[in-house]
Rosetta silent file (secondary structure, phi, psi, omega in degrees, C-alpha in Angstrom):
SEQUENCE: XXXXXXXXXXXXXXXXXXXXXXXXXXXXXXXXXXXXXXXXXXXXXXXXXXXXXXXXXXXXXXXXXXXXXXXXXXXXXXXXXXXXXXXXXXXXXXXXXXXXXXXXXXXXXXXXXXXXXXXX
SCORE:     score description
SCORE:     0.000 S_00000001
   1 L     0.000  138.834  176.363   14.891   -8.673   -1.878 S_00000001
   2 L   -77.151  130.978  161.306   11.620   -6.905   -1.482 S_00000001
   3 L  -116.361   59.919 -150.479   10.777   -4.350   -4.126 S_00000001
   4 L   -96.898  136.014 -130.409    7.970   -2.987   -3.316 S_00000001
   5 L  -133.221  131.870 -147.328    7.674    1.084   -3.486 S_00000001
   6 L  -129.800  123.718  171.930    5.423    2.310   -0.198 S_00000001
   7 L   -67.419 -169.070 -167.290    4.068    6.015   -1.548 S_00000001
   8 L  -110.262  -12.980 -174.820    5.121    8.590    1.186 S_00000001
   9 L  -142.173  164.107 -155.114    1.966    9.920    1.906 S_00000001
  10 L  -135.800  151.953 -172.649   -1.901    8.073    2.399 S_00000001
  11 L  -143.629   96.729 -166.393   -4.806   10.782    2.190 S_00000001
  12 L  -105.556 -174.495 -163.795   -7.611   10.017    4.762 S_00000001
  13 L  -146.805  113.887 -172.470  -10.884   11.864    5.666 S_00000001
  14 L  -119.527  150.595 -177.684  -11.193   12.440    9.510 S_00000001
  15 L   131.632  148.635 -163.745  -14.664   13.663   11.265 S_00000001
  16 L   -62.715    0.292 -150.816  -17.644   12.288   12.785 S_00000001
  17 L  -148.936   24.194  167.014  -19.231   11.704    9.466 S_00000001
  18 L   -94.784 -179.915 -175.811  -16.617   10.273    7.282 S_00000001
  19 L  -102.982  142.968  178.072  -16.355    6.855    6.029 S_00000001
  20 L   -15.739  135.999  153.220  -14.836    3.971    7.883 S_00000001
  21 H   -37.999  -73.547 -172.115  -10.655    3.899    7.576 S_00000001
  22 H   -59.750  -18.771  167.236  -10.937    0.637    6.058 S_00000001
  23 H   -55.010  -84.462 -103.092  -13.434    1.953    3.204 S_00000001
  24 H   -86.319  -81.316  173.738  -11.505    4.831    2.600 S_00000001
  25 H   -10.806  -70.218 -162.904   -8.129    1.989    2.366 S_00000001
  26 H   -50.410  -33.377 -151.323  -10.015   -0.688    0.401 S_00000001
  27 L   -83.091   10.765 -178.528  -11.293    2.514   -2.122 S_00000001
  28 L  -131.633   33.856  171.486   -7.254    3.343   -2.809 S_00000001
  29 L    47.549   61.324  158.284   -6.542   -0.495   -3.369 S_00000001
  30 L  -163.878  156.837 -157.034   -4.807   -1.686   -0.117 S_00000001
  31 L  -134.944  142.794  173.386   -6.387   -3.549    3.365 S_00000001
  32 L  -111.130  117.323 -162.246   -5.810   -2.066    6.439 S_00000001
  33 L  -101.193   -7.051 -146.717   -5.516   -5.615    8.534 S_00000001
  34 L  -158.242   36.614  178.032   -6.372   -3.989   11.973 S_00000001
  35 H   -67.036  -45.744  176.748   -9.143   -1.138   11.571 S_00000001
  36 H   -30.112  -72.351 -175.943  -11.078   -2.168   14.459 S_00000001
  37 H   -61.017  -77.945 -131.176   -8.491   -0.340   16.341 S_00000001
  38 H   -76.646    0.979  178.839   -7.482    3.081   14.214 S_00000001
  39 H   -89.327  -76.498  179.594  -12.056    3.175   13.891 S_00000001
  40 H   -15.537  -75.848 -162.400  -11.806    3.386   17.844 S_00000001
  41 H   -62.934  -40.404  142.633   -9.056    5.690   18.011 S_00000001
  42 H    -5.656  -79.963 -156.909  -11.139    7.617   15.407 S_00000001
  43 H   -67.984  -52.014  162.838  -14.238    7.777   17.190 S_00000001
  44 H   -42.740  -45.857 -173.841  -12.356    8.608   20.429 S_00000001
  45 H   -70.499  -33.682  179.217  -10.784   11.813   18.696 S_00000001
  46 H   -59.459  -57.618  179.499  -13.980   12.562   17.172 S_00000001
  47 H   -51.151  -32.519  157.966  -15.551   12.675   20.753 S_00000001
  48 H   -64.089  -93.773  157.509  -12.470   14.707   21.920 S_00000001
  49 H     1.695 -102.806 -169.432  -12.863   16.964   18.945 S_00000001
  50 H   -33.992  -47.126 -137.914  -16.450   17.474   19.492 S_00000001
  51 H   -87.973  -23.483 -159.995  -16.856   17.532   23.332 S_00000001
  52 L    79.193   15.982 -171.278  -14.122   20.865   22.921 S_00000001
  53 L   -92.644  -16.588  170.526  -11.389   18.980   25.399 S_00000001
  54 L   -89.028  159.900 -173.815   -8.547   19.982   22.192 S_00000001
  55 L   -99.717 -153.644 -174.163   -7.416   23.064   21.583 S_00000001
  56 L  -107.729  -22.347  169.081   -6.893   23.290   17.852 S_00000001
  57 H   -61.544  -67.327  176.300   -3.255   22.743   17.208 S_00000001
  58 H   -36.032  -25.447  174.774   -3.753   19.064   19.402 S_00000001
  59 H   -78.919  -68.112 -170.473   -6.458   18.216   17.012 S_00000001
  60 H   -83.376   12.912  167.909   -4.706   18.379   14.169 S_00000001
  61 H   -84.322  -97.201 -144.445   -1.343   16.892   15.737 S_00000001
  62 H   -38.334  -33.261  169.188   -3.404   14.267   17.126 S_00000001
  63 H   -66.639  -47.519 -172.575   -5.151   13.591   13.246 S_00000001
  64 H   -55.198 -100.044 -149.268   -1.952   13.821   11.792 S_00000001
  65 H   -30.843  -61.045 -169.746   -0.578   10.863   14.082 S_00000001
  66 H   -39.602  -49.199 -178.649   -3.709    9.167   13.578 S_00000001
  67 H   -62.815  -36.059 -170.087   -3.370    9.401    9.560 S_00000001
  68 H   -74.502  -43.920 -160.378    0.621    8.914    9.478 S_00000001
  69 H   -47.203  -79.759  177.370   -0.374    5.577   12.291 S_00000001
  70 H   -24.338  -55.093 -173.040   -2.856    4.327    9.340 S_00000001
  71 H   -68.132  -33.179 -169.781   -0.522    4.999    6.656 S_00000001
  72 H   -88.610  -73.027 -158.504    2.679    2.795    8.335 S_00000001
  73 H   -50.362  -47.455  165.936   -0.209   -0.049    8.854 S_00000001
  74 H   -27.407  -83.316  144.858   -1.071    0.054    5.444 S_00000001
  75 H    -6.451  -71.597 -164.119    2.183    0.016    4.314 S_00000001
  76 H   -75.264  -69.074 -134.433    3.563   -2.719    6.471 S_00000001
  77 H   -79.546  -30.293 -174.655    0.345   -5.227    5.554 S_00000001
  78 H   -96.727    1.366  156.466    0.965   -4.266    1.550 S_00000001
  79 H   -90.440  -17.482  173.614    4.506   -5.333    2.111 S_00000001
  80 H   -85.059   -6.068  149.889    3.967   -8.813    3.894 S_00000001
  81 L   -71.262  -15.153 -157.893    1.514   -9.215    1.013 S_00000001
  82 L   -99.706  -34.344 -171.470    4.195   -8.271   -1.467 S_00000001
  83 L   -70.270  -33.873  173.436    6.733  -10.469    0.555 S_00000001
  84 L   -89.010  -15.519  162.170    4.456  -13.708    0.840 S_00000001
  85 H   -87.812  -69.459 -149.084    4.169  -13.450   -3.138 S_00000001
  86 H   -81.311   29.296  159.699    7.666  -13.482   -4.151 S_00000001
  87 H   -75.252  -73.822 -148.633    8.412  -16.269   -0.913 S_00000001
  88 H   -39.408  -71.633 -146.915    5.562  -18.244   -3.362 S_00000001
  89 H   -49.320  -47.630 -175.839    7.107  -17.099   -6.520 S_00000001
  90 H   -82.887  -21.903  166.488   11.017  -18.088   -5.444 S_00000001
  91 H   -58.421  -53.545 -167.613    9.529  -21.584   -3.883 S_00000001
  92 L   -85.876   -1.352  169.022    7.649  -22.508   -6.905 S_00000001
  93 L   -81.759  143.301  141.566   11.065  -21.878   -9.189 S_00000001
  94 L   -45.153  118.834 -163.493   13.189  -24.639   -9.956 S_00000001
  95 L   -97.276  142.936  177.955   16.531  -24.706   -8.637 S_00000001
  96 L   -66.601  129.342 -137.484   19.347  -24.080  -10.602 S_00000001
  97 L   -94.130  153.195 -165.071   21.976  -27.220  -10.724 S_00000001
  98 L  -117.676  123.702  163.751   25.222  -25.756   -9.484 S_00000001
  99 L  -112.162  118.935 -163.471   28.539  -27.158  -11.022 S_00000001
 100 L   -18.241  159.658  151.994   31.192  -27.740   -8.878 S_00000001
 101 L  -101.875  142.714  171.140   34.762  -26.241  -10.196 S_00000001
 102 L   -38.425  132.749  170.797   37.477  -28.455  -11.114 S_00000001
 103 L    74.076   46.220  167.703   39.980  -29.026   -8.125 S_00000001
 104 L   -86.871  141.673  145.580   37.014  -27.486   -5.612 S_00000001
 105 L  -146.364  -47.500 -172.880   37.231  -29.900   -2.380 S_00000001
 106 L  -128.044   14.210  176.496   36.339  -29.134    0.883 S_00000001
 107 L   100.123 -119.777 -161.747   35.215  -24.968    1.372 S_00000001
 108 L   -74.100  -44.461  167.171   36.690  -23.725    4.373 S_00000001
 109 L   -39.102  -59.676 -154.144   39.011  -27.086    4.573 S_00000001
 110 H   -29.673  -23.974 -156.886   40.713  -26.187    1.544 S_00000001
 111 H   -86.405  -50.096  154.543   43.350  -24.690    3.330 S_00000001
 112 H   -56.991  -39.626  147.212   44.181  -28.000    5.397 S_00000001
 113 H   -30.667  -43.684 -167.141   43.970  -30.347    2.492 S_00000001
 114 H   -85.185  -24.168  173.579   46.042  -28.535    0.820 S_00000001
 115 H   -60.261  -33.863  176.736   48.508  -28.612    3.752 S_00000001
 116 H   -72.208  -46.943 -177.871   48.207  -32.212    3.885 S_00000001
 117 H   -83.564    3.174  168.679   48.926  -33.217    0.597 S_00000001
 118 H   -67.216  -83.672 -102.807   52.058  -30.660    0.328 S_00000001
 119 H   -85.822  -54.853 -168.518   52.854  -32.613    3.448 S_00000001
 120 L   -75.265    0.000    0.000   53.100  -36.442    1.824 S_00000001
């Protein structure tokens, strides 16, 4: 089972003059695997933003979404990292030899075996 613990909230810096998403990511120790897009969608709000086409509540809806978007990518990409180590981890164990129980025979069968030999 994965047990990997996602914090609830990611703390980004939005604005024409901030540093790249994936900086910002890499500098709190986690990859962002798809920045190309959230830097677009970035640049687009910034251009929005600037240009005056938002009021000011839509701007900061529209950041929030950006930051919560970033934050679930984040997220998801540090759990398929956390998920491809312990596939590795549970590969690279040995497996443990299983020993039958006495009078075990056929699983699901059991119940017809047992019918049969009542039967002879």
């Amino acid at each position: 089972m994965l047990k990997t613990e996602f914090p609830s909230q990611i703390s980004l810096v939005l604005g024409a003059l901030a540093p790249s998403f994936k900086e910002q990511v890499e500098a709190m120790g986690m990859t962002l695997a798809n920045h190309e897009i959230w830097e677009e969608r970035h640049r687009a709000w910034n251009l929005l933003r600037i240009g005056g086409f938002l009021t000011e509540n839509e701007i900061k809806r529209v950041g929030q979404r950006l930051v919560r978007g970033v934050g679930q990518d984040v997220h998801f990409e540090k759990a398929v990292m956390d998920l491809a180590t312990e596939i590795a981890a549970v590969a690279s164990a040995p497996p443990e030899p299983s020993e039958p129980e006495e009078g075990a025979t056929g699983g699901e069968l059991t119940i017809y075996l047992d019918s049969n030999e009542a039967g002879q």
